[in-house]
C-alpha positions as CSV (number, residue, x, y, z in Angstrom):
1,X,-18.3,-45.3,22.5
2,X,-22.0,-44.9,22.0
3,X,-25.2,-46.8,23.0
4,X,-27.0,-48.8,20.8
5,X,-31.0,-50.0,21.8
6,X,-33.5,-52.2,20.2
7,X,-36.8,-52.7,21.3
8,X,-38.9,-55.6,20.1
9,X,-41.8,-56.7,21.9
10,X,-43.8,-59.8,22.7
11,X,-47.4,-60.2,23.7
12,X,-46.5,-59.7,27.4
13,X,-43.1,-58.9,27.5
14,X,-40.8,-56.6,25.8
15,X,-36.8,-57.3,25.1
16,X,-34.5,-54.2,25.1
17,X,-31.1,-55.2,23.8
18,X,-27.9,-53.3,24.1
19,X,-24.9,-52.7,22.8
20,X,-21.7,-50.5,23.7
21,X,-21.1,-48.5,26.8
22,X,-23.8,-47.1,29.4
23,X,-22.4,-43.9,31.1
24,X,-22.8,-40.4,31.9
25,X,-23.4,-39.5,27.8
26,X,-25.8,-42.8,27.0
27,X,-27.8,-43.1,30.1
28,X,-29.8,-40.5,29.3
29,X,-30.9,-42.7,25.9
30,X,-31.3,-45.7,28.1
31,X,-33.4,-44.2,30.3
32,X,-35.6,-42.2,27.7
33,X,-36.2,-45.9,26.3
34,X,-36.3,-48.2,29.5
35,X,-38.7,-46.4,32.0
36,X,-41.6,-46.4,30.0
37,X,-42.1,-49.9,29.0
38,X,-41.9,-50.3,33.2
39,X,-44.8,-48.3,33.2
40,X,-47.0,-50.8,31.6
41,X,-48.9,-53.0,34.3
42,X,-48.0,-56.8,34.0
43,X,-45.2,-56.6,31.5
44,X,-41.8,-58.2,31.9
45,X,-39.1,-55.8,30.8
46,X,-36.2,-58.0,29.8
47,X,-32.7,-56.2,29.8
48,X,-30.3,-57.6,27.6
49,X,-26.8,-57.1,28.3
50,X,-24.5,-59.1,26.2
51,X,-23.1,-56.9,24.3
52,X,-22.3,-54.0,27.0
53,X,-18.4,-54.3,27.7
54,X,-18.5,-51.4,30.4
55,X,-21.2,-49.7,32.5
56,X,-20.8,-46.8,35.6
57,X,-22.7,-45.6,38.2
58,X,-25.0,-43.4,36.3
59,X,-26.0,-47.0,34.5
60,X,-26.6,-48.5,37.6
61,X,-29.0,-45.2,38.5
62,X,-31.2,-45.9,35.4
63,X,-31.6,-49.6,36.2
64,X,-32.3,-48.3,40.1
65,X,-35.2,-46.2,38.1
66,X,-36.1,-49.1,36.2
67,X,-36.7,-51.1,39.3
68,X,-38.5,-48.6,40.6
69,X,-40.8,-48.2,38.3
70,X,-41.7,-51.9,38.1
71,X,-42.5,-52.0,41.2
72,X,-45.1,-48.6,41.0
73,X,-46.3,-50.2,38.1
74,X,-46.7,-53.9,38.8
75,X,-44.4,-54.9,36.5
76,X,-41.1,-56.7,36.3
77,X,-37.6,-56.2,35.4
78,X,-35.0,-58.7,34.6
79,X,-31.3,-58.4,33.1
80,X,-29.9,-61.2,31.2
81,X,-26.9,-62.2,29.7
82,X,-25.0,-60.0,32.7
83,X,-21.1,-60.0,31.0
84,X,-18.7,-60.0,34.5
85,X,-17.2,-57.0,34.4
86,X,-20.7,-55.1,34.2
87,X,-22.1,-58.2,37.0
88,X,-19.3,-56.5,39.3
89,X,-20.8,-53.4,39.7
90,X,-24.1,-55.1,40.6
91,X,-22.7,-57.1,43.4
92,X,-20.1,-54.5,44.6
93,X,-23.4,-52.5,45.4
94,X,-25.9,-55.3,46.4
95,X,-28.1,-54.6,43.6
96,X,-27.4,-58.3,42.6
97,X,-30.0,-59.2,45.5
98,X,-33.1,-57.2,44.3
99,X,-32.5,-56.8,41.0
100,X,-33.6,-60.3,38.7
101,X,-29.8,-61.2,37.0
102,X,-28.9,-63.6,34.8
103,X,-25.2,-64.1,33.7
104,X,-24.2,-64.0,30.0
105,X,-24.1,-67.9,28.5
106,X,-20.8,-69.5,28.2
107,X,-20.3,-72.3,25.7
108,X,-23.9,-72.8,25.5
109,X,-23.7,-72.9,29.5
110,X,-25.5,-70.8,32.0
111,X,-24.1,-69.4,34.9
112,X,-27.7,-69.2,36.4
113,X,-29.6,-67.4,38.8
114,X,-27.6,-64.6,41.0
């Protein structure tokens, strides 16, 4: 399955939204789209992961960039709308605790803060 990114921005902030599979063969697209608006002092990079049903370690590596970068860069990174089976790999590595999560919206319900 492929990766699908859209990138809309909004005065201080900038929404990436994804869809499909991150892995060895997308993370490279991910990445080439993600680290740059982390470069931009101030700006809230908002990672939207509804609509990504599976993700492996080499996701997990770009988001580790991601962080990275933010915090070079004085900026901020957040993921939201974290389905469980992707959440998993986030708490199974502790990432949960310094990366901003929030859980994908359940009948209008959210999950809240990790």
């Amino acid at each position: 399955m492929n990766l699908k990114v859209e990138v809309s921005e909004e005065s201080a902030k900038s929404i990436v939204g994804l869809s499909g599979e991150i892995d060895a063969y997308t993370a490279p697209q991910l990445k080439e789209s993600l680290l740059p608006l982390t470069r931009i002092e101030s700006q809230l990079v908002e990672v939207d992961l509804e609509y990504v049903n599976y993700m492996d370690s080499t996701g997990l590596g770009v988001f580790i960039s991601a962080l990275k970068s933010t915090k070079e860069n004085n900026s901020h990174l957040k993921l939201v709308n974290v389905q469980d089976r992707v959440l998993r790999l986030f708490k199974i590595t502790g990432l949960d605790e310094i990366i901003d999560i929030t859980t994908a919206i359940r009948g209008g319900n959210q999950n809240g803060q990790i």
